[in-house]
C-alpha positions as a Markdown table, in Angstrom:
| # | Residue | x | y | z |
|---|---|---|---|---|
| 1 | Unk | 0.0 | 0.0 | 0.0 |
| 2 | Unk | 2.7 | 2.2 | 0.8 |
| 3 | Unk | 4.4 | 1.9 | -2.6 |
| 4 | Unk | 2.0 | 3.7 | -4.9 |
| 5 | Unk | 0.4 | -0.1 | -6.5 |
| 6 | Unk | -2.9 | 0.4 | -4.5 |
| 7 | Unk | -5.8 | 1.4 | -7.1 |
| 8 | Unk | -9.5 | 1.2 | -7.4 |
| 9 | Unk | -10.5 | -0.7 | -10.8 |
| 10 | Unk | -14.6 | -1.3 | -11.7 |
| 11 | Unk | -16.4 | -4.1 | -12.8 |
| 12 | Unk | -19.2 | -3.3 | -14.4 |
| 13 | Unk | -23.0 | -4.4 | -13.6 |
| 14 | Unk | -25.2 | -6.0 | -16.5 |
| 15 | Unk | -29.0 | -5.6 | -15.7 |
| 16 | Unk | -30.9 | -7.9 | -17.7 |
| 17 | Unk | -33.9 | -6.1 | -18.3 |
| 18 | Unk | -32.5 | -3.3 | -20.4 |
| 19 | Unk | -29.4 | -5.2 | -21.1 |
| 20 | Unk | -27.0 | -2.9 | -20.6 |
| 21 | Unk | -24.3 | -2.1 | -18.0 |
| 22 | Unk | -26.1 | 0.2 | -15.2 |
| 23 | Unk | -23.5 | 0.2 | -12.8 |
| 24 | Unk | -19.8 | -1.0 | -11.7 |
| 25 | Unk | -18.3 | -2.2 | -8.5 |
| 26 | Unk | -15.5 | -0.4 | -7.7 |
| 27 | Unk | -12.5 | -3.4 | -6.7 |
| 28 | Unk | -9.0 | -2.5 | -4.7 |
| 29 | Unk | -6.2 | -3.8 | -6.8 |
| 30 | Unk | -2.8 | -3.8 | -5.4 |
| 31 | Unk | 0.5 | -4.6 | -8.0 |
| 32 | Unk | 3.3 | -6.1 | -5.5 |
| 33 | Unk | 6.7 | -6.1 | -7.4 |
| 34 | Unk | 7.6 | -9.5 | -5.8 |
| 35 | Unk | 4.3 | -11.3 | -5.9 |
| 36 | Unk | 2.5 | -9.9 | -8.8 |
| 37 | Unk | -1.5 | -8.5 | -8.8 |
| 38 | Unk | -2.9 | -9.2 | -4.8 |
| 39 | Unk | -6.8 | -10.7 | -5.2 |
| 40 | Unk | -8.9 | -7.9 | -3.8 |
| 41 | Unk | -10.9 | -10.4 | -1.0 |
| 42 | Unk | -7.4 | -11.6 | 0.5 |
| 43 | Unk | -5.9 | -8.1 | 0.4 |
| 44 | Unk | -9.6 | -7.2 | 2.2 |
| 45 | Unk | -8.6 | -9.7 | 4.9 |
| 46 | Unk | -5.5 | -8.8 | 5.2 |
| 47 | Unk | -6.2 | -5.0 | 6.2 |
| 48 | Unk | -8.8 | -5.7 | 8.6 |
| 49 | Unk | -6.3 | -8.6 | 10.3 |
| 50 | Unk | -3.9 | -5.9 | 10.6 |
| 51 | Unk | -6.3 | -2.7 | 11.5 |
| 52 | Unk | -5.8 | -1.0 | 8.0 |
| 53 | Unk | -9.6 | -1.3 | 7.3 |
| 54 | Unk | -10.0 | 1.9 | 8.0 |
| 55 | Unk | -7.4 | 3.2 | 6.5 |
| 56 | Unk | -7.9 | 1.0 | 3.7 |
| 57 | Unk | -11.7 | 2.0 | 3.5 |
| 58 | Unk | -11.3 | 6.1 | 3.5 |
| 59 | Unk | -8.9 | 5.8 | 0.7 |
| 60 | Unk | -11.3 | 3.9 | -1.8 |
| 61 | Unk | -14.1 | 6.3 | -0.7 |
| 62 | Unk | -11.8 | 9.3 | -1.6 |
| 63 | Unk | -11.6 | 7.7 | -5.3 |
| 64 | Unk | -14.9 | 6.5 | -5.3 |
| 65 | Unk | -16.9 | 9.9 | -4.6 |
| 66 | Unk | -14.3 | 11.4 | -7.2 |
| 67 | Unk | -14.5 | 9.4 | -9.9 |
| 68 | Unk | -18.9 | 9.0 | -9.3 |
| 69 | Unk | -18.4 | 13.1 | -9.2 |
| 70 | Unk | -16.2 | 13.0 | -12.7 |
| 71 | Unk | -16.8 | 13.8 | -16.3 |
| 72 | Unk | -15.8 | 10.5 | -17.2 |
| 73 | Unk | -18.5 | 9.0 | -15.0 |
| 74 | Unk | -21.5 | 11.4 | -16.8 |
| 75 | Unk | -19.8 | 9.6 | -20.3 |
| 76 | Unk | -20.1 | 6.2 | -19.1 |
| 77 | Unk | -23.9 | 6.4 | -18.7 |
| 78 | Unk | -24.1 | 4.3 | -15.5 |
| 79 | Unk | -26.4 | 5.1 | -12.8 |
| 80 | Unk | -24.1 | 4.0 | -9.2 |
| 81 | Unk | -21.4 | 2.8 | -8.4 |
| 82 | Unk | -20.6 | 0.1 | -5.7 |
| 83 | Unk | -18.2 | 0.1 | -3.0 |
| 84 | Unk | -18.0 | -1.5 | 0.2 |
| 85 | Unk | -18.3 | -0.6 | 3.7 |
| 86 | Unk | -16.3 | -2.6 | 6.3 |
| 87 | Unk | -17.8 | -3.3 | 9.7 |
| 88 | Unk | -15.1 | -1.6 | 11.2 |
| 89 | Unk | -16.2 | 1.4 | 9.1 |
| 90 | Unk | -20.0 | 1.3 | 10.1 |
| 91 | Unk | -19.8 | 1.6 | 13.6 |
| 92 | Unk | -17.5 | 4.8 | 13.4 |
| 93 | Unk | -19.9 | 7.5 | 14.3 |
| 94 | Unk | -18.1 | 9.5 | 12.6 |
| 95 | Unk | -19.0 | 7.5 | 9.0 |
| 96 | Unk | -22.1 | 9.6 | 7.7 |
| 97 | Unk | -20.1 | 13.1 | 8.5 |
| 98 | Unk | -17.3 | 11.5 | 6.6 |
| 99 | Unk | -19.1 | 10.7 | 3.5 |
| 100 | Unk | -21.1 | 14.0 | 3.8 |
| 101 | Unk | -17.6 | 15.7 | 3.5 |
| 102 | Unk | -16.6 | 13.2 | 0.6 |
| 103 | Unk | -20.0 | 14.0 | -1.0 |
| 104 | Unk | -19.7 | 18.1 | -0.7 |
| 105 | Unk | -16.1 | 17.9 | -2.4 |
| 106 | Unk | -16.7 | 16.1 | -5.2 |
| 107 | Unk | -20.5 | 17.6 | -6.1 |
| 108 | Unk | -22.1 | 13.4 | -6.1 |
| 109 | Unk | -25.0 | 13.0 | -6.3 |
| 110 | Unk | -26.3 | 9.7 | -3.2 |
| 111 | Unk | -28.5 | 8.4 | -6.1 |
| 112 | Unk | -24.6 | 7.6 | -7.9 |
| 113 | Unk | -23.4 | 6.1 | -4.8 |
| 114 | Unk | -24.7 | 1.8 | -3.2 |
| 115 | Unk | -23.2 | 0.8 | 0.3 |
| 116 | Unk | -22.4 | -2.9 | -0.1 |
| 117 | Unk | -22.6 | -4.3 | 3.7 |
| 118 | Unk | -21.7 | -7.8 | 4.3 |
| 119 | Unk | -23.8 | -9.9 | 5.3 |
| 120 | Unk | -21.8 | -11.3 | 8.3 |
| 121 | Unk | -21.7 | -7.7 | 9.3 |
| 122 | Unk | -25.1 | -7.8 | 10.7 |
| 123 | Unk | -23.6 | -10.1 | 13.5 |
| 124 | Unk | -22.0 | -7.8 | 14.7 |
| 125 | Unk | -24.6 | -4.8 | 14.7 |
| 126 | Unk | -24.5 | -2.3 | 17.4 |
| 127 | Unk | -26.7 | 0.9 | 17.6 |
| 128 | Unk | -23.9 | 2.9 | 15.7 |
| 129 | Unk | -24.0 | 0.6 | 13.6 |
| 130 | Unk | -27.7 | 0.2 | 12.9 |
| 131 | Unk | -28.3 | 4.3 | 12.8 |
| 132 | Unk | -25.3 | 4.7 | 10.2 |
| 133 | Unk | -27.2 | 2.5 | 7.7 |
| 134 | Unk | -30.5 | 4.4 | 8.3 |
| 135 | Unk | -28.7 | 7.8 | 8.3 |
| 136 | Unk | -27.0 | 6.8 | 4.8 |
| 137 | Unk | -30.5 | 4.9 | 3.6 |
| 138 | Unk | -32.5 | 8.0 | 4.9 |
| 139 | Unk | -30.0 | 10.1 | 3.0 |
| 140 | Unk | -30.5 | 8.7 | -0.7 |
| 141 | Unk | -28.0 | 6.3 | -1.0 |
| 142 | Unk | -28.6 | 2.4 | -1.9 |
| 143 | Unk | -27.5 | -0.1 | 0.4 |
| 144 | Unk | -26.7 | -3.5 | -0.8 |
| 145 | Unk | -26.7 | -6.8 | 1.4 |
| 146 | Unk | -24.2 | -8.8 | -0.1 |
| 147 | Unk | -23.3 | -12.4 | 0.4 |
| 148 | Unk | -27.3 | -13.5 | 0.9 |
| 149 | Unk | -27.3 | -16.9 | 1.7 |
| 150 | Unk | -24.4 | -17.6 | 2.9 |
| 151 | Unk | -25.5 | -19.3 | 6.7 |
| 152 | Unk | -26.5 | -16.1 | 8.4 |
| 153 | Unk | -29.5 | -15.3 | 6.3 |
| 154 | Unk | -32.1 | -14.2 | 8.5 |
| 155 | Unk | -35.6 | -13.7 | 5.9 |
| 156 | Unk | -37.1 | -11.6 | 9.2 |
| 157 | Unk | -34.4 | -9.3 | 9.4 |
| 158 | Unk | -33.2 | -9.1 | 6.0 |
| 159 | Unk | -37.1 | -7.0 | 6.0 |
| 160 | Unk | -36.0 | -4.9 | 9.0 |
| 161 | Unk | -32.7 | -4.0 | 7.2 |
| 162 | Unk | -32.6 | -0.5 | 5.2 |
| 163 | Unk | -30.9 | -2.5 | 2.3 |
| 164 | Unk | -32.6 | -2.1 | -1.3 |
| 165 | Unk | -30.5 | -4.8 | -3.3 |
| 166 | Unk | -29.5 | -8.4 | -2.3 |
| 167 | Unk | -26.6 | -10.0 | -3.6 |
| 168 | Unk | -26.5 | -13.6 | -4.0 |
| 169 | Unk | -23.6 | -15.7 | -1.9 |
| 170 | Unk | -21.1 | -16.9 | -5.2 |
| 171 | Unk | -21.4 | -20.2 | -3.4 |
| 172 | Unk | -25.0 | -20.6 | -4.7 |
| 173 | Unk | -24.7 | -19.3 | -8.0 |
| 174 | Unk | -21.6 | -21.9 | -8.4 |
| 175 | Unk | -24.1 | -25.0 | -6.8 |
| 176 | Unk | -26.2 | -24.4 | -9.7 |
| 177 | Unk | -24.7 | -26.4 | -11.6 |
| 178 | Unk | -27.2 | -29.6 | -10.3 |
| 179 | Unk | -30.9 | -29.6 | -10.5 |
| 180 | Unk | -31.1 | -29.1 | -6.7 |
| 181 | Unk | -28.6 | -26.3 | -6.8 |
| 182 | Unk | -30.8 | -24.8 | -9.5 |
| 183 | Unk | -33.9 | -25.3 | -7.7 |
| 184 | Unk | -32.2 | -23.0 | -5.1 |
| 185 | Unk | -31.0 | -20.6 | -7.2 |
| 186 | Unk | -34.3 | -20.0 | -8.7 |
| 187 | Unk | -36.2 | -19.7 | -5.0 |
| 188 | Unk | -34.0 | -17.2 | -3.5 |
| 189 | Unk | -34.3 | -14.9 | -6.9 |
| 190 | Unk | -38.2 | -15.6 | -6.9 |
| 191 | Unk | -38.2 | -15.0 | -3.2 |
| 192 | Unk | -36.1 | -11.7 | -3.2 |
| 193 | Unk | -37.7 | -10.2 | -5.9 |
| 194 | Unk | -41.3 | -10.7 | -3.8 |
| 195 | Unk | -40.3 | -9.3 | -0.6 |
| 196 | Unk | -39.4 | -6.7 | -2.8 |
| 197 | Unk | -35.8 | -5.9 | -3.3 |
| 198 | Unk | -33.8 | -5.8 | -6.4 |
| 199 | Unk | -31.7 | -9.2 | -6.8 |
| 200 | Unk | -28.2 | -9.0 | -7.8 |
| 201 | Unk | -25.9 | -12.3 | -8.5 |
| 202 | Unk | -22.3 | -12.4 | -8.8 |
| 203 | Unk | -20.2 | -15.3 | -10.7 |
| 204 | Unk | -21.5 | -14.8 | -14.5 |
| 205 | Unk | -17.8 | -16.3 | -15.5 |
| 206 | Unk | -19.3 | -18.4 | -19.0 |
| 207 | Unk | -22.1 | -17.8 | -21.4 |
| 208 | Unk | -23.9 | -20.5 | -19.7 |
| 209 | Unk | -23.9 | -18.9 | -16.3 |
| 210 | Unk | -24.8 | -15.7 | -17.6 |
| 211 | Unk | -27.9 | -17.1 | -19.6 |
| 212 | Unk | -29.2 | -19.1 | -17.0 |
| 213 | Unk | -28.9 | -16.1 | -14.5 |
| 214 | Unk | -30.5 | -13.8 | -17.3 |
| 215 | Unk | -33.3 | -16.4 | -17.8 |
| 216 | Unk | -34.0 | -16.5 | -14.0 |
| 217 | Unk | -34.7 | -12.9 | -14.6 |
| 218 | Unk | -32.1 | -12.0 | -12.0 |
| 219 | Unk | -31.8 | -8.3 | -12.1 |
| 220 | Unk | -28.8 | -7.2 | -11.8 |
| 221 | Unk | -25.6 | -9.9 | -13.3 |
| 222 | Unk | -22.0 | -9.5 | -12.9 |
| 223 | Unk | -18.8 | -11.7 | -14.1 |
| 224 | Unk | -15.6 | -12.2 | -16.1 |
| 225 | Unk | -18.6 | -13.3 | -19.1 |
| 226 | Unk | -19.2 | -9.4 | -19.4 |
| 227 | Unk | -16.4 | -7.8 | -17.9 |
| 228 | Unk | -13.5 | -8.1 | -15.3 |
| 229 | Unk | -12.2 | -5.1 | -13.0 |
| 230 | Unk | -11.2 | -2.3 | -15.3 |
| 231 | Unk | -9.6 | 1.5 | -15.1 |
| 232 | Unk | -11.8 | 4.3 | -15.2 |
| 233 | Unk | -10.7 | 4.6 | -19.2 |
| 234 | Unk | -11.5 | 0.8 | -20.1 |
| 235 | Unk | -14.8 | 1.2 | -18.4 |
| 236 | Unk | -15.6 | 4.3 | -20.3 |
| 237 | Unk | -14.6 | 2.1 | -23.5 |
| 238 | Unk | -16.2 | -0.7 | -22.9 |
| 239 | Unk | -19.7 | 1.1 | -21.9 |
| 240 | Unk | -19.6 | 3.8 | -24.8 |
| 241 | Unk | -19.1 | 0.9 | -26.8 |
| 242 | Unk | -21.9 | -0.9 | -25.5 |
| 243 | Unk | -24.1 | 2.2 | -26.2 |
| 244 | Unk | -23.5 | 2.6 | -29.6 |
| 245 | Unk | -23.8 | -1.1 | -30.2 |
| 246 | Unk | -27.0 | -1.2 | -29.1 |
């Protein structure tokens, strides 16, 4: 982190009813001289093993809010971008001044900006923790409950939570592969979408994945099919492109 190969790269977001990309996730990358590129999830880990989450956390904000605040954003059409919130970051109580700050600098709008929130971080909720989601869901931004699914799902609270998208466990999507798996898959979209939220799967890596996803009439699809992480120039390539191919 300290030797300038930190960076924030964006994967895009395919919804399949205007088929399109509508949004990107923004993804840390980090370019070690010795070991090559860092996977985002273990370099994640390794920042909140070692108390850097914070750290970590305010820096991709920073870029986030600038970029979502940029003239390169307006070209790329999107609506939002995605970025994560660590649970070390939502029970500062300081969280909602710090992103009002990050929103006054760089002139963003909330409707460009979705809080993803783990859902193992609801294990750990505390009242700062609970009144920083409302504050930000109060406030116009989109939070996203990501990782539904994965052993802590909860139906009863995922309706008490301000969260407006659900993101699918990759475990699930990955199962799907038997009928039973499938049978799954289908049930939690069918069963999201009725509560309602917007449903939003990760893991699109073949054509087959992303077809069965789109034919589920998951919302919102992501994946190496469509896209991997890419700069802030690649993603306004790649969804200009997509415009004028359509």
């Amino acid at each position: 982190m300290t030797s300038g190969g930190l960076s924030v790269r964006y994967q895009p977001i395919r919804s399949v009813s205007e088929g399109r990309f509508v949004s990107a996730e923004a993804v840390i990358a980090l370019s070690d001289e010795v070991y090559g590129d860092i996977d985002s999830e273990l370099l994640i880990t390794a920042a909140e093993e070692r108390g850097l989450s914070v750290c970590l956390g305010s820096r991709v904000l920073e870029e986030v809010f600038g970029f979502a605040g940029s003239e390169t954003f307006r070209r790329t059409g999107l609506s939002q971008i995605y970025v994560g919130l660590s649970v070390t970051q939502c029970m500062r109580m300081e969280l909602t001044d710090i992103i009002w700050n990050l929103r006054e600098r760089s002139m963003t709008a909330p409707q460009h900006i979705a809080f993803i929130i783990r859902e193992s971080s609801y294990e750990n909720m505390s009242r700062v923790f609970n009144e920083n989601l409302k504050k930000l869901s109060a406030q116009g931004y989109t939070l996203v409950l990501d990782g539904f699914g994965h052993g802590y799902s909860n139906v009863q609270r995922l309706l008490d939570m301000p969260v407006r998208v659900a993101r699918l466990d990759k475990n699930i999507v990955r199962s799907a592969g038997s009928g039973g798996g499938r049978a799954i898959l289908r049930g939690m979209i069918e069963m999201v979408k009725d509560i309602p939220l917007e449903v939003m799967a990760q893991g699109a890596d073949d054509e087959d994945t992303a077809n069965m996803l789109s034919e589920m009439d998951c919302g919102l699809i992501q994946g190496q099919f469509y896209s991997g992480p890419l700069t802030k120039d690649e993603l306004e390539e790649i969804t200009v492109g997509h415009r004028h191919n359509d």
